[in-house]
N, CA, C and O atoms as a Tripos MOL2 file, in Angstrom:
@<TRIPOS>MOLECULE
protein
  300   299    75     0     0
PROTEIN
NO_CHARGES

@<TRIPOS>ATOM
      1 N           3.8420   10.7460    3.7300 N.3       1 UNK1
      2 CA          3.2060    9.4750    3.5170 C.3       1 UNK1
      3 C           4.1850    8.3720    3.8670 C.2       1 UNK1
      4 O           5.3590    8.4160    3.5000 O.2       1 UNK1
      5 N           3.5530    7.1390    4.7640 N.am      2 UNK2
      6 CA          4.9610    6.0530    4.7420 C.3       2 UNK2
      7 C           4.7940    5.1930    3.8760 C.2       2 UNK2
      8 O           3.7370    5.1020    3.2510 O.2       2 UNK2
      9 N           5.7120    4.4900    3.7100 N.am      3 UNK3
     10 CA          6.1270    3.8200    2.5180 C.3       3 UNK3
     11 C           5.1530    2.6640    3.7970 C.2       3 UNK3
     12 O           4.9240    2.7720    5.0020 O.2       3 UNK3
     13 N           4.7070    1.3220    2.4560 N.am      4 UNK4
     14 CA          4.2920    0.1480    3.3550 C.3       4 UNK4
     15 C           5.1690   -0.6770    2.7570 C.2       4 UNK4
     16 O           5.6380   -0.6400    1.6190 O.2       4 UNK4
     17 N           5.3800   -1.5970    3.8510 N.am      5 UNK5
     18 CA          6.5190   -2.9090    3.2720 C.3       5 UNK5
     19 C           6.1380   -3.8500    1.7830 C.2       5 UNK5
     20 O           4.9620   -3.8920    1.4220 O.2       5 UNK5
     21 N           6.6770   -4.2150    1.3810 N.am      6 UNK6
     22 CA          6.4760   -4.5270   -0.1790 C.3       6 UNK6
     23 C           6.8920   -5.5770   -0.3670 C.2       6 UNK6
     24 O           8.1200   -5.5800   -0.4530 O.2       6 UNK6
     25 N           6.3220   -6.7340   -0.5030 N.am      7 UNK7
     26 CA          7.2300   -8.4890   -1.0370 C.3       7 UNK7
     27 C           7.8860   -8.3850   -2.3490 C.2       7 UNK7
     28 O           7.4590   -7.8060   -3.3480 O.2       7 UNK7
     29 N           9.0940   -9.0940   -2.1840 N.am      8 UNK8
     30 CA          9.9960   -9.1190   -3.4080 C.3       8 UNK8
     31 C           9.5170   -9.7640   -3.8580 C.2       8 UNK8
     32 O           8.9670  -10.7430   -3.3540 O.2       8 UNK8
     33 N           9.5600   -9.2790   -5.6180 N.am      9 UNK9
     34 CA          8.8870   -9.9200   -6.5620 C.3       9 UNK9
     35 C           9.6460   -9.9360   -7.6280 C.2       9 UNK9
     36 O           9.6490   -8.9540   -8.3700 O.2       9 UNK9
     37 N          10.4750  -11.1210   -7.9180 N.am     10 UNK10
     38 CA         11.3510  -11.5970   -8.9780 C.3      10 UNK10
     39 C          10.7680  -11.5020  -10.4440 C.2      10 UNK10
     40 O           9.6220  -11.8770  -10.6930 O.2      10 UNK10
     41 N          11.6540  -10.9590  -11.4420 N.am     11 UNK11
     42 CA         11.0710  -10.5600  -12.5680 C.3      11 UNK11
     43 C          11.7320   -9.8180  -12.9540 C.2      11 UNK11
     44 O          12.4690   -9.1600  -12.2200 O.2      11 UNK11
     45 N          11.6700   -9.6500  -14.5520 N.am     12 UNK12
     46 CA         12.7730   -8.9170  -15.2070 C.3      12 UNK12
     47 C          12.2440   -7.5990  -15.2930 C.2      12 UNK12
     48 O          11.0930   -7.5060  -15.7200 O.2      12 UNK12
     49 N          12.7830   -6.6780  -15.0080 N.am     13 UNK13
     50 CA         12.4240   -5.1320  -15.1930 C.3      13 UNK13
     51 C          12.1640   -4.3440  -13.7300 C.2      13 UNK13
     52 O          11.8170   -3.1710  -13.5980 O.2      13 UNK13
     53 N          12.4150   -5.2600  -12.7430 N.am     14 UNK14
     54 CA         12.5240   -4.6970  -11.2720 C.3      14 UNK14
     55 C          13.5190   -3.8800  -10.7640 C.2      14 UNK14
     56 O          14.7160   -4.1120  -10.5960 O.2      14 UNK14
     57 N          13.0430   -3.1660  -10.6040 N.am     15 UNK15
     58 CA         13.6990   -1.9620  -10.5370 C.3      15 UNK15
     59 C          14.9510   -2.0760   -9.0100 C.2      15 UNK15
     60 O          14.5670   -2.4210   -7.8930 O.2      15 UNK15
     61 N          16.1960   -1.7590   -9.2850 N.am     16 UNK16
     62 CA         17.2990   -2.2190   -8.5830 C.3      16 UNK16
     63 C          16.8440   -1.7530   -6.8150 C.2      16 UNK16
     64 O          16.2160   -0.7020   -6.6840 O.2      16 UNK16
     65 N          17.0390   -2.2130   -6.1020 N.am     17 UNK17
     66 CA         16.7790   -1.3210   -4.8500 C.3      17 UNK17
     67 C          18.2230   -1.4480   -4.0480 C.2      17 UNK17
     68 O          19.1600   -2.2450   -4.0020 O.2      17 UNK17
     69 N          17.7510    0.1300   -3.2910 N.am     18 UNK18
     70 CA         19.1870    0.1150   -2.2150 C.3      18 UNK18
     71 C          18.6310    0.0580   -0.8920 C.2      18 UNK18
     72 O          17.5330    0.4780   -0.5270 O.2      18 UNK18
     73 N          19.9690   -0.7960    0.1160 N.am     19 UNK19
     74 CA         19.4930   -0.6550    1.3360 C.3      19 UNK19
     75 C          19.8660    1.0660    1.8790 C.2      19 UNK19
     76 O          20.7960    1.7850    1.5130 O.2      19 UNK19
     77 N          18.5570    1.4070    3.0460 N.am     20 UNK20
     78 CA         19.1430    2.8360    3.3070 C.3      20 UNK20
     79 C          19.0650    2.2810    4.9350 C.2      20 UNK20
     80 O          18.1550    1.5410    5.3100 O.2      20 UNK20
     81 N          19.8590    2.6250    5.5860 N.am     21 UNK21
     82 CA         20.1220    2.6410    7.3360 C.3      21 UNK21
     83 C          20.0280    3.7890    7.8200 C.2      21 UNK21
     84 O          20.7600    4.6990    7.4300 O.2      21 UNK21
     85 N          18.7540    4.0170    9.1190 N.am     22 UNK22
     86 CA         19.2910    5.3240    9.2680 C.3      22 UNK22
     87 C          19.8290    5.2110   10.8770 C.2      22 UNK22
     88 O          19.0250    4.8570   11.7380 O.2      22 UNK22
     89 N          20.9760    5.4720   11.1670 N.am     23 UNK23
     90 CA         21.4650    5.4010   12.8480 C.3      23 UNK23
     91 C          21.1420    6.4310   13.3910 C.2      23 UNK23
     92 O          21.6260    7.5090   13.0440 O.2      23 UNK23
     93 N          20.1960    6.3090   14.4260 N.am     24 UNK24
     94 CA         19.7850    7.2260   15.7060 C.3      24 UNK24
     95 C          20.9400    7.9390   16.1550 C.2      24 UNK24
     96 O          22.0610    7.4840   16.3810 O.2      24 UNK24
     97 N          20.4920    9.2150   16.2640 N.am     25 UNK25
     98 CA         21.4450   10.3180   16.2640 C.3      25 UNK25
     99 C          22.9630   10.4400   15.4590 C.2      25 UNK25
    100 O          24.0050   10.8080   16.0010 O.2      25 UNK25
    101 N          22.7940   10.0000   13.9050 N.am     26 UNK26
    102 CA         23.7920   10.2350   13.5840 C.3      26 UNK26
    103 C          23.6550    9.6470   11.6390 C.2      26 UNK26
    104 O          22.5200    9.3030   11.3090 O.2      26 UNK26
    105 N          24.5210    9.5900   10.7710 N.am     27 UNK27
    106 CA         24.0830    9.6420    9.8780 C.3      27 UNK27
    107 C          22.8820    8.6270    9.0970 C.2      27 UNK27
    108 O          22.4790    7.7170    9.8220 O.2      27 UNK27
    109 N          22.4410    8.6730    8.0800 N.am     28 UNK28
    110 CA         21.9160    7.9660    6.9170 C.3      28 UNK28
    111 C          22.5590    7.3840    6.2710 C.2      28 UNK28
    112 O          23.0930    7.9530    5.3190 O.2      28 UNK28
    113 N          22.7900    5.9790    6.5140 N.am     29 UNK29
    114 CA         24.0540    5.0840    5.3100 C.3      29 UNK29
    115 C          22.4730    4.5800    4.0080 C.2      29 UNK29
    116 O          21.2920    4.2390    4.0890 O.2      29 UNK29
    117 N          23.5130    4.8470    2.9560 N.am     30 UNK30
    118 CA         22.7930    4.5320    1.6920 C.3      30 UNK30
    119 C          23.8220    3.6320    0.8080 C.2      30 UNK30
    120 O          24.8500    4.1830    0.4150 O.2      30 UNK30
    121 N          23.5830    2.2630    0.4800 N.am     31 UNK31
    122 CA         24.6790    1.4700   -0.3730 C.3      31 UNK31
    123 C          24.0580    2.1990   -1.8000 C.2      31 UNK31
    124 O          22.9900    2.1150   -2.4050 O.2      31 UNK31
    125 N          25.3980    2.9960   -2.0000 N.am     32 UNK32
    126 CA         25.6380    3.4340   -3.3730 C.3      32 UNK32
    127 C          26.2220    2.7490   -4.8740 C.2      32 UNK32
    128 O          26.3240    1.5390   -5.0770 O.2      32 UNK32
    129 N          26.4850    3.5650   -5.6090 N.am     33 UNK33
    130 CA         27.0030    4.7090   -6.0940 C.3      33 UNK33
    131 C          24.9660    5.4250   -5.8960 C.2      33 UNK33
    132 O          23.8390    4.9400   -6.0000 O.2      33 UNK33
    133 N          25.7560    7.1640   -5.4820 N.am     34 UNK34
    134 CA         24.2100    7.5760   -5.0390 C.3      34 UNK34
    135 C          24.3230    9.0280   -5.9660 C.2      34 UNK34
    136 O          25.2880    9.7120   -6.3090 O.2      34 UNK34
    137 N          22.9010    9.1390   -6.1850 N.am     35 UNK35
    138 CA         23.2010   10.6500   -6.9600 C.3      35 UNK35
    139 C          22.1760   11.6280   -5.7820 C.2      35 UNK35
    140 O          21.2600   10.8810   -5.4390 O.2      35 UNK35
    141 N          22.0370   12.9960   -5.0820 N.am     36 UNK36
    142 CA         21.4220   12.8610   -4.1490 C.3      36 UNK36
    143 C          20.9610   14.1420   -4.9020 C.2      36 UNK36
    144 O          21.9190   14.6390   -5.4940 O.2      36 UNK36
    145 N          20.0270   14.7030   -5.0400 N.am     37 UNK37
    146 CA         19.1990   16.0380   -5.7400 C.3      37 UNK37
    147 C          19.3070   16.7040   -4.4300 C.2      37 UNK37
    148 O          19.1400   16.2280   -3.3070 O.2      37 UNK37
    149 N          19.6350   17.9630   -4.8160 N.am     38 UNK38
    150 CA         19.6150   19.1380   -3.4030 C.3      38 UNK38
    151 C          18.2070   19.9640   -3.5970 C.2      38 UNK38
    152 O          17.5100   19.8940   -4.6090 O.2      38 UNK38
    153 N          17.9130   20.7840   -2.4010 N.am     39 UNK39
    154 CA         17.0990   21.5020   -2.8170 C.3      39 UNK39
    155 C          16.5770   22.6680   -3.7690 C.2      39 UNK39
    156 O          15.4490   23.1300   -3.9380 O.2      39 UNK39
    157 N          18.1720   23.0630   -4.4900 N.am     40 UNK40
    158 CA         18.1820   24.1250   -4.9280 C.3      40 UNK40
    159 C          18.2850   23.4990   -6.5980 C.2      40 UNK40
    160 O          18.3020   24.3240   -7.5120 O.2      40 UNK40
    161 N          18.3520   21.9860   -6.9180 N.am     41 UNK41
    162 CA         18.3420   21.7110   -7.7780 C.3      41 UNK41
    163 C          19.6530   20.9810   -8.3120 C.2      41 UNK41
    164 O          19.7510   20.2760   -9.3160 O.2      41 UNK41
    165 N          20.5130   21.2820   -7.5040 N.am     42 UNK42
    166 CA         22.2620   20.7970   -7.8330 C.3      42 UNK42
    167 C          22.0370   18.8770   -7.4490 C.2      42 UNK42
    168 O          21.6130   18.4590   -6.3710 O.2      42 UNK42
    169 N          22.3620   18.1740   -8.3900 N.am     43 UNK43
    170 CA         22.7690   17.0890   -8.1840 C.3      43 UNK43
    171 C          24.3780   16.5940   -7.3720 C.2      43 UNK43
    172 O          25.4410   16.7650   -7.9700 O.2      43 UNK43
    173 N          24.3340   16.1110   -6.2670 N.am     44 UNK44
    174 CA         26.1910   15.6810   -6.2970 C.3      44 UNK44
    175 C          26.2610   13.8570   -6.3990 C.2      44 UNK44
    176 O          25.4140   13.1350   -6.9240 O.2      44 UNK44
    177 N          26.8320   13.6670   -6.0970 N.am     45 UNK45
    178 CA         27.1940   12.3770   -6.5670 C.3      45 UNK45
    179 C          28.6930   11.3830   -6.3210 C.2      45 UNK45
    180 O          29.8360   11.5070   -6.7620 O.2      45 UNK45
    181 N          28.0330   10.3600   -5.3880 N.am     46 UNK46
    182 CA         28.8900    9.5970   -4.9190 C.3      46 UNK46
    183 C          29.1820    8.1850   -5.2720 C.2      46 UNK46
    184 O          28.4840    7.3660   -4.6740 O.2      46 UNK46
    185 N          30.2520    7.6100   -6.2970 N.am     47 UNK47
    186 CA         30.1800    6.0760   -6.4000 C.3      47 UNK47
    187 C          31.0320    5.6350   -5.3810 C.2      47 UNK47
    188 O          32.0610    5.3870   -6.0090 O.2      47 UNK47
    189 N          31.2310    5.4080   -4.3270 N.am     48 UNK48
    190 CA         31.7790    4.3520   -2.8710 C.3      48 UNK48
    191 C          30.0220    3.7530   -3.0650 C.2      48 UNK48
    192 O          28.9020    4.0870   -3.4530 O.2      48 UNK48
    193 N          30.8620    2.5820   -2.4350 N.am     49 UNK49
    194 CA         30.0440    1.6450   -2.1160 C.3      49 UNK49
    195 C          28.9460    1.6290   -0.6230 C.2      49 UNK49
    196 O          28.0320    0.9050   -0.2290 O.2      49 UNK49
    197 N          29.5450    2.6820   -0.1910 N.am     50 UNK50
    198 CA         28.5230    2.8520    1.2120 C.3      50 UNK50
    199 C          29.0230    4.2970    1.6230 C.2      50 UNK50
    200 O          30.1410    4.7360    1.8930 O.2      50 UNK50
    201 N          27.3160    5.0670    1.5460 N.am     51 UNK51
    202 CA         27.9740    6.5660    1.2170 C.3      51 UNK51
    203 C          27.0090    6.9690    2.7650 C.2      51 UNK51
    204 O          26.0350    6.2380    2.9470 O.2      51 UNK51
    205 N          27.3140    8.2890    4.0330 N.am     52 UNK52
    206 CA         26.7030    8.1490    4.5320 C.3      52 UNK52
    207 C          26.2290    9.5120    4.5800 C.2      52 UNK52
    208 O          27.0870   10.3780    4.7490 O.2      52 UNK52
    209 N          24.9240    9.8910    4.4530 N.am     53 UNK53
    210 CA         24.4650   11.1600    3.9730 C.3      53 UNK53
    211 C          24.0130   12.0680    5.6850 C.2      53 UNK53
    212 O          23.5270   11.4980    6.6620 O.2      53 UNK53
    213 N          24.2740   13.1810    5.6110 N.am     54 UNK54
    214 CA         24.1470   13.9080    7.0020 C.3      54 UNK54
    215 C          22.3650   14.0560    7.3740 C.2      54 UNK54
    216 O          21.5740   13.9080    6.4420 O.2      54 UNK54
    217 N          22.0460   14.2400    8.2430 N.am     55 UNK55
    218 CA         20.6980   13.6600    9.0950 C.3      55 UNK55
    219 C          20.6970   15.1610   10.0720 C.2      55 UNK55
    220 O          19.6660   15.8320   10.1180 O.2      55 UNK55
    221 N          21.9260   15.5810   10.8120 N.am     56 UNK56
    222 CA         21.6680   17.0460   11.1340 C.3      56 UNK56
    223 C          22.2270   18.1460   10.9490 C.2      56 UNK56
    224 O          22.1300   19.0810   11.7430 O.2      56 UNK56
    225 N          22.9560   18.1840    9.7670 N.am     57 UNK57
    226 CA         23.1030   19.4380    8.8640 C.3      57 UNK57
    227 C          23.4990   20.5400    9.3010 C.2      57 UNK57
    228 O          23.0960   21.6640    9.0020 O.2      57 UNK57
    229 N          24.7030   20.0790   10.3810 N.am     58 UNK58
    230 CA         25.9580   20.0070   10.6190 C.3      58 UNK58
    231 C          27.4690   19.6610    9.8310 C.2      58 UNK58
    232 O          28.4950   20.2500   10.1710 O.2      58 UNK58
    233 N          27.4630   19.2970    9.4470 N.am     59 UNK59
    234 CA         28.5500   18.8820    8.0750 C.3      59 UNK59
    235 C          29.0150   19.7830    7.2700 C.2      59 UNK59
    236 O          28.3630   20.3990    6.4280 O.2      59 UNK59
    237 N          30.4700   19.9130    7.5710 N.am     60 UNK60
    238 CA         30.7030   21.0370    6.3280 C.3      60 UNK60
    239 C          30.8290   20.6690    5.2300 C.2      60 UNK60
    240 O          30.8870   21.4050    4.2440 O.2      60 UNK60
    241 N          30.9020   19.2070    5.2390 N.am     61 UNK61
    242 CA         30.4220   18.5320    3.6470 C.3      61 UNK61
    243 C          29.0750   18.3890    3.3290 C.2      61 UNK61
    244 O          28.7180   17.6520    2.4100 O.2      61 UNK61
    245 N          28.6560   18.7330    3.6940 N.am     62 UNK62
    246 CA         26.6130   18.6780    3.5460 C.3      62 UNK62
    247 C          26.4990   18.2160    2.1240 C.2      62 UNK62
    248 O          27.4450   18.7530    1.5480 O.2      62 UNK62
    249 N          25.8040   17.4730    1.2420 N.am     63 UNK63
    250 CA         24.8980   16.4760    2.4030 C.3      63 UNK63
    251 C          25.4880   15.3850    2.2860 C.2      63 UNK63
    252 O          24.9260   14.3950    1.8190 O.2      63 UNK63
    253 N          26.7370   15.3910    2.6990 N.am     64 UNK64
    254 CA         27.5290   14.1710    3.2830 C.3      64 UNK64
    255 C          27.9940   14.7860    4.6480 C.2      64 UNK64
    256 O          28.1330   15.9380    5.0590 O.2      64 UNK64
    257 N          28.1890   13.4490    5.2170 N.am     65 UNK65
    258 CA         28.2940   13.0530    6.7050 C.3      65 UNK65
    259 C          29.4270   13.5780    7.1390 C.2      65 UNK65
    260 O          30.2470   13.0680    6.3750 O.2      65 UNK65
    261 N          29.9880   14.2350    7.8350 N.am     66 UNK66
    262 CA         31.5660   14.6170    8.7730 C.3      66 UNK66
    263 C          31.7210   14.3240    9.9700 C.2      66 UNK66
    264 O          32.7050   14.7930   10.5400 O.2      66 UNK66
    265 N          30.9770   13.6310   10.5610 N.am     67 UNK67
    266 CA         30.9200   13.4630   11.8490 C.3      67 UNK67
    267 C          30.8150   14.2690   12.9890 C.2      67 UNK67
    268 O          31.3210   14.2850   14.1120 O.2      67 UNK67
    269 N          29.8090   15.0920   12.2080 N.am     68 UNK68
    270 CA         29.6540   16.5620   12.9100 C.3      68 UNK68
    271 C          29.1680   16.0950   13.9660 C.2      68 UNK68
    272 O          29.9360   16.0810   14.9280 O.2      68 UNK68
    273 N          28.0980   15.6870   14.1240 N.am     69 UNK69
    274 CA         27.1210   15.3180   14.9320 C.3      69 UNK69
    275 C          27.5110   14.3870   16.3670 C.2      69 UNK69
    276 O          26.7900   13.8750   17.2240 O.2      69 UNK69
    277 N          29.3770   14.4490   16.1330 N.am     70 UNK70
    278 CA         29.4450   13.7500   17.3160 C.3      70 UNK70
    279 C          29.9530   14.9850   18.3310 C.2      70 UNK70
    280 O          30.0790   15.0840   19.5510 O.2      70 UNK70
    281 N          30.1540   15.7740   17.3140 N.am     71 UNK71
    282 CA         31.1000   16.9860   18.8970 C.3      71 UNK71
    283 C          29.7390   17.6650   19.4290 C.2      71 UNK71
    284 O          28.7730   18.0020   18.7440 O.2      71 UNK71
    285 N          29.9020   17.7800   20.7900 N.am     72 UNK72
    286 CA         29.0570   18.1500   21.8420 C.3      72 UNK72
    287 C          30.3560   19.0430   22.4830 C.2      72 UNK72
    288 O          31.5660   18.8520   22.6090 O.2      72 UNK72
    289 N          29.2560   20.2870   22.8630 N.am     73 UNK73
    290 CA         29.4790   21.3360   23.4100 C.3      73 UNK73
    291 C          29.5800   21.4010   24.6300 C.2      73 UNK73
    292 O          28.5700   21.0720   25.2520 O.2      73 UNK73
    293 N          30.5710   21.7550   25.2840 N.am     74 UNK74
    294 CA         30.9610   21.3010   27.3820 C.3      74 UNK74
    295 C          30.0580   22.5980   27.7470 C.2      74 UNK74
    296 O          29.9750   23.5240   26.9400 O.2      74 UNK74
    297 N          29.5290   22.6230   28.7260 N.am     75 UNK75
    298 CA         28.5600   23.6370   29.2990 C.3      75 UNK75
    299 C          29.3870   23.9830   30.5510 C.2      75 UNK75
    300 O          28.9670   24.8120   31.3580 O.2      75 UNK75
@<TRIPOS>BOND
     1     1     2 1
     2     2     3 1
     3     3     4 2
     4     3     5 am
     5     5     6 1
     6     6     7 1
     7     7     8 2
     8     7     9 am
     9     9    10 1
    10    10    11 1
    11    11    12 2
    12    11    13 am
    13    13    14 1
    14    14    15 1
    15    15    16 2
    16    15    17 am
    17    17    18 1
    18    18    19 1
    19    19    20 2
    20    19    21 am
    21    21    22 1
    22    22    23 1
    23    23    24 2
    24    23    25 am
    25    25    26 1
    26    26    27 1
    27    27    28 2
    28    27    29 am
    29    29    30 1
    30    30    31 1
    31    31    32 2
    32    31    33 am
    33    33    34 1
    34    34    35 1
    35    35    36 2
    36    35    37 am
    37    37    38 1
    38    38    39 1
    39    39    40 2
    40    39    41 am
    41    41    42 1
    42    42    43 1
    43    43    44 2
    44    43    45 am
    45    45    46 1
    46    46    47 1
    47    47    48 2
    48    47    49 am
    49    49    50 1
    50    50    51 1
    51    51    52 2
    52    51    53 am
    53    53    54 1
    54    54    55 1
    55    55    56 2
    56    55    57 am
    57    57    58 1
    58    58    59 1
    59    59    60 2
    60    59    61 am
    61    61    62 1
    62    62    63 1
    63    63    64 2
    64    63    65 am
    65    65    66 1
    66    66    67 1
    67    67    68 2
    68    67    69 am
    69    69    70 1
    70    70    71 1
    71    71    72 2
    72    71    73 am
    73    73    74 1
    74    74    75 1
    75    75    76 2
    76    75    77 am
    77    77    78 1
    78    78    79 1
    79    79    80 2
    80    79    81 am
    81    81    82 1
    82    82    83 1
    83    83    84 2
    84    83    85 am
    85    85    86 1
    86    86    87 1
    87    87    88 2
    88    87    89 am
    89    89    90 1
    90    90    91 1
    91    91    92 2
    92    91    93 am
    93    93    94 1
    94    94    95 1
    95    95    96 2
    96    95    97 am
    97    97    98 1
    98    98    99 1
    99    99   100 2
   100    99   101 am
   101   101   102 1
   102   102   103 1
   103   103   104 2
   104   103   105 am
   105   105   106 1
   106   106   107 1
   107   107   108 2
   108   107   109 am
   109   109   110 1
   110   110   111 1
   111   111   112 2
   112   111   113 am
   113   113   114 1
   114   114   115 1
   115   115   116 2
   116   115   117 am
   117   117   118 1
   118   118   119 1
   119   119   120 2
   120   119   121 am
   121   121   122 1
   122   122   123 1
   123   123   124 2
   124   123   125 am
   125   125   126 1
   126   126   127 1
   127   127   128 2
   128   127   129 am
   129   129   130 1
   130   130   131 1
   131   131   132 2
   132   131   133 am
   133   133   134 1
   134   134   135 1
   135   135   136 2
   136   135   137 am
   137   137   138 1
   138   138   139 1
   139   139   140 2
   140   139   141 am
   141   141   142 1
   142   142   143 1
   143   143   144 2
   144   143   145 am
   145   145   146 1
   146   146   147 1
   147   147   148 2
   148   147   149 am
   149   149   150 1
   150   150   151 1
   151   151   152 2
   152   151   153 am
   153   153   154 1
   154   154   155 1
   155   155   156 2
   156   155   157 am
   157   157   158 1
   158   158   159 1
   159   159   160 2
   160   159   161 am
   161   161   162 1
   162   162   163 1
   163   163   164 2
   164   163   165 am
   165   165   166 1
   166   166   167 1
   167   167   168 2
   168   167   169 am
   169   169   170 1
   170   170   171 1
   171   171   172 2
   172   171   173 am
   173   173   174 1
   174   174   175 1
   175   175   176 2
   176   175   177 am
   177   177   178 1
   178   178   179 1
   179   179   180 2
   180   179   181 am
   181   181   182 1
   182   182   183 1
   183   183   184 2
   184   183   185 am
   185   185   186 1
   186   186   187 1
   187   187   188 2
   188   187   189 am
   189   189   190 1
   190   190   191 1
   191   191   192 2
   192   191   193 am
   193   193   194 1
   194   194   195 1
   195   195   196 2
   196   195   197 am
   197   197   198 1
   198   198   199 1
   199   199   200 2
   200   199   201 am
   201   201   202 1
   202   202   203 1
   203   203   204 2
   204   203   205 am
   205   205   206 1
   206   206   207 1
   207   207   208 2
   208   207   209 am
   209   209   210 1
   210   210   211 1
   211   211   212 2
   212   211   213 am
   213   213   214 1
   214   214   215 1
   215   215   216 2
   216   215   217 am
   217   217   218 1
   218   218   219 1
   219   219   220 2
   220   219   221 am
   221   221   222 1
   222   222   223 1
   223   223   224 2
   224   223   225 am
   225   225   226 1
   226   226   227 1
   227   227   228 2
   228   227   229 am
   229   229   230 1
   230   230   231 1
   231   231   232 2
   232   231   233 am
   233   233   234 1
   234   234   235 1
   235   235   236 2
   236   235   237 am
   237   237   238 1
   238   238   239 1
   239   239   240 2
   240   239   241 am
   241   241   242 1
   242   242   243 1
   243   243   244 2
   244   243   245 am
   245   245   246 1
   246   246   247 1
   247   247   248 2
   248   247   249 am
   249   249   250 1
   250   250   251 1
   251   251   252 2
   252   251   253 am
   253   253   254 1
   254   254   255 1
   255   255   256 2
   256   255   257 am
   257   257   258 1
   258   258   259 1
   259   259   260 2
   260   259   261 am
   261   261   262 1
   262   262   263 1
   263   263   264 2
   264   263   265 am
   265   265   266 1
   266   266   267 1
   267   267   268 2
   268   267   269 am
   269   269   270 1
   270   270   271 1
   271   271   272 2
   272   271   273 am
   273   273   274 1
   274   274   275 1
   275   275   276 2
   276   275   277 am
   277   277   278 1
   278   278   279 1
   279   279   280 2
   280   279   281 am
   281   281   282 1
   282   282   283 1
   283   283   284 2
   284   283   285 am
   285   285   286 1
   286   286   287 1
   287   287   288 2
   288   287   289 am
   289   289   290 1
   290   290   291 1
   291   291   292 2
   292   291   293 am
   293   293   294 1
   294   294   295 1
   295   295   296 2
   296   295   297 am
   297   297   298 1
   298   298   299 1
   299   299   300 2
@<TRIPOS>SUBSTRUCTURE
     1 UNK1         2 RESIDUE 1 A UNK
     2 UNK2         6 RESIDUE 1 A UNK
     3 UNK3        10 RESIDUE 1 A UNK
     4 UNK4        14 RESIDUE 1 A UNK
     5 UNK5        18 RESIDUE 1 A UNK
     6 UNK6        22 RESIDUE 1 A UNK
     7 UNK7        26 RESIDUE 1 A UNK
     8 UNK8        30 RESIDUE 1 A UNK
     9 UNK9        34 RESIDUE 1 A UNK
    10 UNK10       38 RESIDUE 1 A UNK
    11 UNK11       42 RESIDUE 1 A UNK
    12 UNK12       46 RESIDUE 1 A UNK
    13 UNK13       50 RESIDUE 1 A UNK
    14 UNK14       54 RESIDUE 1 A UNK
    15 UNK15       58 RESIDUE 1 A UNK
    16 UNK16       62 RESIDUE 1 A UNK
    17 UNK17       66 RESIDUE 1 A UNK
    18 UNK18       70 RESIDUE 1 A UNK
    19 UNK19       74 RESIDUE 1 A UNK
    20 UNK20       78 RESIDUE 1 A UNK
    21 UNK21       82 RESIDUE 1 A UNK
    22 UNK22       86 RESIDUE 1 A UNK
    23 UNK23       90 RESIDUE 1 A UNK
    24 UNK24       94 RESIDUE 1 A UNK
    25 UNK25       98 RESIDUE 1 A UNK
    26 UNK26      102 RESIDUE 1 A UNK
    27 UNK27      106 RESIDUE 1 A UNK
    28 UNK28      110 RESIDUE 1 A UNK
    29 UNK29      114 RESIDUE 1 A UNK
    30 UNK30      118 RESIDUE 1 A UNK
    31 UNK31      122 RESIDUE 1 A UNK
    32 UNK32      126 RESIDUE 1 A UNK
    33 UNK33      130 RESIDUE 1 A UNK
    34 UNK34      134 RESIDUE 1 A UNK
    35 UNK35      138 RESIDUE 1 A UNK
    36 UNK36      142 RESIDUE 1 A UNK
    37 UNK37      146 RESIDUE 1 A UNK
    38 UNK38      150 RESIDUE 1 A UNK
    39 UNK39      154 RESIDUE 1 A UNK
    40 UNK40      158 RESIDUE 1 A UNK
    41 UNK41      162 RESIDUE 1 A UNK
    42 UNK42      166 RESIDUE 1 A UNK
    43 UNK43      170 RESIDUE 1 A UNK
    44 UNK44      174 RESIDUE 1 A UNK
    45 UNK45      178 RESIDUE 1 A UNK
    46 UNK46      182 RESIDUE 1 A UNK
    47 UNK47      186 RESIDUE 1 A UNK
    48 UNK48      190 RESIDUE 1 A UNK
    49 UNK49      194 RESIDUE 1 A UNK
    50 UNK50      198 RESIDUE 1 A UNK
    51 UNK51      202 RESIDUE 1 A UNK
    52 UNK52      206 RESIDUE 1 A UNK
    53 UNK53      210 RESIDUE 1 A UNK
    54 UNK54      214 RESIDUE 1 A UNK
    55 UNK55      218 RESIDUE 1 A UNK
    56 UNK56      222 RESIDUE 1 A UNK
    57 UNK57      226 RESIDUE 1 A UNK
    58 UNK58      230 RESIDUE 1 A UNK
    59 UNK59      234 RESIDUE 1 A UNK
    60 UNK60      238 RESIDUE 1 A UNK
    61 UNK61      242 RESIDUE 1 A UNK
    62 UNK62      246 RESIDUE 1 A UNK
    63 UNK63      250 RESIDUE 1 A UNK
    64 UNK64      254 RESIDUE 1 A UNK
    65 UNK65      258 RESIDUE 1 A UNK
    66 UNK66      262 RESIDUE 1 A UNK
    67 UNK67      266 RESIDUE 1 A UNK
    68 UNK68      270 RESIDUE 1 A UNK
    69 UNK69      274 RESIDUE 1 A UNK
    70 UNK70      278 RESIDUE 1 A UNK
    71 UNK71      282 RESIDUE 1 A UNK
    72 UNK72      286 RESIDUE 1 A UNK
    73 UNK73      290 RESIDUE 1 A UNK
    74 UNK74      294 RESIDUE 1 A UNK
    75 UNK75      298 RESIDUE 1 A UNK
């Protein structure tokens, strides 16, 4: 389902929001501190202020970013 764009609406009890970026061919930046639920149920958890989560799962830090996704293979 996509999310539809939403007008900010000032008021007490609004719930905090983060910006998420996602860069074409390469990671997901999320302004943290982030807690990220895995599939198997394990929470991990990052307070930096700009955390960038892996997109092709490549990373031997999964599911944080290593910059896997930049080495390309010479043919």
């Amino acid at each position: 389902m996509r999310g539809e764009p939403e007008k900010d609406t000032p008021g007490a009890g609004a719930p905090e929001r983060r910006r998420v970026t996602i860069v074409p061919g390469g990671p997901i930046l999320v302004e943290g501190p982030v807690e990220v639920v895995m599939d198997d149920g394990n929470v991990v958890r990052s307070d930096r202020f700009l955390v960038a989560l892996c997109a092709c799962r490549r990373s031997g830090r999964y599911p944080f970013c290593d910059t896997s996704h930049r080495r390309r293979v010479r043919s």
